[in-house]
N, C-alpha and C positions, 0 to 999 in steps of 0.2 A: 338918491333917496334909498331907506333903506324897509324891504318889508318882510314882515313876517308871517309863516306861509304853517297853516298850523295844523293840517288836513293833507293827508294823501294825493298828491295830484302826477300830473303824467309829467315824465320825466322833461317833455320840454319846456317846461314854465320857467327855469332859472335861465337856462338862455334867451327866452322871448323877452324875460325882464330886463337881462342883460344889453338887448339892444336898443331899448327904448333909455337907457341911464338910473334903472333899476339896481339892486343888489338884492337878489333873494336870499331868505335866512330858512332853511327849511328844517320845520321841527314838526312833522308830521306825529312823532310818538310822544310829544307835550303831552300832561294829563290836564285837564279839563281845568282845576282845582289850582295848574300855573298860569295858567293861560295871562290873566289881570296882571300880576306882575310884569309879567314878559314885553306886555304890550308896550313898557316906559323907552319912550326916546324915537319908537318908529312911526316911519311915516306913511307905513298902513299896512293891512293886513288880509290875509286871502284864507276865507275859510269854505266849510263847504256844510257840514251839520253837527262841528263835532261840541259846538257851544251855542248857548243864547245869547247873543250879542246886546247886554240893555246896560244899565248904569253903570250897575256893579261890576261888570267885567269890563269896561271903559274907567276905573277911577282912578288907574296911574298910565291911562292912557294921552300923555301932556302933550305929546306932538300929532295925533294920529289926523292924515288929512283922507285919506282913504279904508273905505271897505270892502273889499272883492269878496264877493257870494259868487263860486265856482259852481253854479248852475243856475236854472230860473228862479226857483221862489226865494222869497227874503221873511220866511215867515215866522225864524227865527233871528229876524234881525227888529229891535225895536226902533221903526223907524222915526215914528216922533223925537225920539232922544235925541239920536243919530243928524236927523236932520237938523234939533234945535243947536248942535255944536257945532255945526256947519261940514260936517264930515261927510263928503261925498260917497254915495253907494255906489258900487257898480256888479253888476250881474250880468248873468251871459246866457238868457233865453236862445239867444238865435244859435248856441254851439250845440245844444240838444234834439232841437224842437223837429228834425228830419226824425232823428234816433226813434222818438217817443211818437210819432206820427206812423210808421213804420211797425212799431211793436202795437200801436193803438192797433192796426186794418190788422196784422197778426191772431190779436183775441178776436176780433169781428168776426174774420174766418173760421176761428178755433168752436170759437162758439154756438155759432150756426150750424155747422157742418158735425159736431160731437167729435171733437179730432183726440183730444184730449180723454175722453170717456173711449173712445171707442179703443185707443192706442190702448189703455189699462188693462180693457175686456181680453182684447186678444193675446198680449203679455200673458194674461190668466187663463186660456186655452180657451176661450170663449168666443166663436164667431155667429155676430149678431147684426147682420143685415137691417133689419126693420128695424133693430131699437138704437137703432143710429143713422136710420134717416136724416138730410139732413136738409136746410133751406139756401136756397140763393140769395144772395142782398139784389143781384136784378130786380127794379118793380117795389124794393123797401127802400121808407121813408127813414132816413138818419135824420135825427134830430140832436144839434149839439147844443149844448150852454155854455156860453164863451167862445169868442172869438179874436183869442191875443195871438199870441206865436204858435203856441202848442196846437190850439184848434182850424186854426188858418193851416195849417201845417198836415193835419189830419184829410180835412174836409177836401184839401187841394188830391188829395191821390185818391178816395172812394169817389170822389165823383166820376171818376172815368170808369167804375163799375158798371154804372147805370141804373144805379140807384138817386131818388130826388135828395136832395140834401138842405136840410133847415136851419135856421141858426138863427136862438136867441142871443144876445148881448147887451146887457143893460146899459152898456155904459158905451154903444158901439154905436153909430146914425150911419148910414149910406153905406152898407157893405153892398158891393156890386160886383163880384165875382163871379163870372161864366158856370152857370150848373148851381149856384148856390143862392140861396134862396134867404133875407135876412123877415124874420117875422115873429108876432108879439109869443113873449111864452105860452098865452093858452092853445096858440095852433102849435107849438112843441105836446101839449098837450092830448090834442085831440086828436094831429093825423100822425105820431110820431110810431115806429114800431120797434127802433131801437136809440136808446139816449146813450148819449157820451158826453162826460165832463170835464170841460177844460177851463175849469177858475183856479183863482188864485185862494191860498187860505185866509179869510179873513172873520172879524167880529160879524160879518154880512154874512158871507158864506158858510158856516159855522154849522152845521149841521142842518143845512141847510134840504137835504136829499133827505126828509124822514117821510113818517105814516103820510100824514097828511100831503104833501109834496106828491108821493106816488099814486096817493090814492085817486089823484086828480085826472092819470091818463085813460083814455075812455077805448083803449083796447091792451092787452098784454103782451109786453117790451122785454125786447132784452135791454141789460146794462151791463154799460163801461164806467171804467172810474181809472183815469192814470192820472188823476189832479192831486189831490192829499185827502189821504184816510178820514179826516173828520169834517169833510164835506158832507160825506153819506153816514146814515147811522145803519148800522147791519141788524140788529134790531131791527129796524125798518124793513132792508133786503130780506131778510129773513123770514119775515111776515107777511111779505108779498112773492116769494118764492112759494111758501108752505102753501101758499091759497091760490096758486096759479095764477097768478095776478102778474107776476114776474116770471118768463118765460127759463130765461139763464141770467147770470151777471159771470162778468169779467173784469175781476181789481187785483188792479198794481198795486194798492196803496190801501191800508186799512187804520182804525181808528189808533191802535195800538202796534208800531214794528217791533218794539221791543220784544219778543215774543216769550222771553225768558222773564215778564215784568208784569206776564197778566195780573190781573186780581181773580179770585175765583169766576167772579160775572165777565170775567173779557173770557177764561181759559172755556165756559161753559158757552159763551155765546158764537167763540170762535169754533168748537166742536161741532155745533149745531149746522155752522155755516160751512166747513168743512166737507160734512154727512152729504151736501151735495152733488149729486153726476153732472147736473148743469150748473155747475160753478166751478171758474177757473180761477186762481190766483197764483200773484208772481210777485217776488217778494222787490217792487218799487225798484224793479229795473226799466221801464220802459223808454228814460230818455240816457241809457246807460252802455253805452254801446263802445266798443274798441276807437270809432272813429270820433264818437264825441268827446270821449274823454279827452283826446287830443284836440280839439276843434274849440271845446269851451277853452281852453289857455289862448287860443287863439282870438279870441272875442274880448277875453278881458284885457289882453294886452294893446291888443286895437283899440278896443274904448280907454284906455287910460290912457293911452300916447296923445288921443282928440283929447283928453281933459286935462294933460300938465301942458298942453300946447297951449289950450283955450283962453 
């Protein structure tokens, strides 16, 4: 089989395909705009975000039996279509989800503690004991939303802080993991003191984190977000930052990456969020790590070797 590899990936993917009776094509510096053509004849293809995956870029695609998403979300892939062609998905949640669990407890730490402010201050000759106090997570309630690879992932290494650990899951029945606690959103609500988000992006999800959402917690949290930028509205963050409602936030991932594509309202709302001391961001590295990069090749090679076998 032959596939087309149209995304930057780590150099061991053309041999990992090679041993499964693969042939990789790799055209990592394809533009966007060839993509559709290119796709005629192969029998599948490995991207990561450098296209939307729906019709129109499937309409000379006549043999395609695979889709490799080189990381977890598929939220650029339109899976209705996808699935109604019979064209198998495969992604590689499990090749990141240590990476991003790791850089999650990372901002936890950064956050609490002012590591991030306090490192700027003293850069600028400023030494500022008291206004970088900082907090223990000993004794604080983590409260997560979702519990798939990335939060499972997270929640397994803060628990041996010694902090209580909570975890809503709509879609999850009998989590029973030592230290971790599975319970309905409104107790995320009521005893949470810092929220972390590990959903997927969907029409559900969907800005799901606004006014109303935050205004619901009945003490002031910090937040995490290493899930996808329009989960949370900043706007929202914003507005509960400014009123103390919101103690810090810590995101990987905002509503807009392109950062050279704002519109006036993203460049003026991103300034605002910015103007922050207790706000960290990192631009949507958290499951991006030297070893995952190698690690997700690993994972999708695996799973497709169990699928042309099956």
């Amino acid at each position: 089989m032959n596939f087309l590899i149209i995304d930057e990936m780590h150099s061991s993917l053309i041999p990992l395909l090679n041993s499964i009776g693969i042939k990789g094509d790799y055209k990592p510096n394809i533009k966007k705009e060839d993509v559709a053509q290119k796709l005629a004849g192969y029998d599948g293809v490995v991207v990561r975000s450098k296209v939307f995956v729906n019709k129109e870029l499937l309409k000379y695609a006549d043999n395609l039996k695979y889709i490799c998403r080189a990381g977890a979300g598929i939220d650029n892939l339109d899976v209705d279509y996808i699935e109604s062609r019979a064209i198998k998905i495969v992604n590689a949640p499990e090749g990141n989800r240590n990476a991003l669990a790791e850089h999650t407890v990372g901002l936890l730490f950064s956050l609490l503690n002012n590591i991030v402010k306090s490192d700027k201050e003293v850069k600028a000759m400023l030494w500022d004991r008291e206004g970088n106090r900082g907090y223990e997570i000993l004794g604080k309630t983590i409260g997560l939303i979702g519990y798939g690879f990335m939060g499972e992932a997270f929640a397994s290494k803060i628990v041996h802080f010694g902090c209580r650990v909570i975890v809503y899951d709509k879609y999850k029945n009998g989590i029973s993991c030592e230290g971790i606690e599975q319970v309905e959103l409104s107790e995320i609500f009521e005893e949470a003191d810092v929220l972390s988000v590990h959903v997927p992006l969907t029409e559900e999800t969907r800005f799901m984190i606004d006014d109303e959402f935050l205004s619901k917690f009945k003490k002031p949290i910090w937040f995490i977000n290493t899930s996808r930028g329009e989960v949370a509205s900043l706007e929202a963050i914003i507005h509960h930052l400014s009123s103390k409602r919101m103690l810090g936030a810590a995101l990987d991932v905002i509503e807009n990456e392109k950062l050279n594509t704002f519109t006036e309202n993203q460049k003026i709302t991103f300034d605002k969020l910015s103007s922050f001391d207790n706000v960290i961001l990192t631009p949507h590295v958290a499951g991006w790590s030297y070893e995952s990069y190698q690690r997700i090749n690993e994972v999708l090679v695996d799973k497709l070797k169990t699928e042309i076998s099956a």
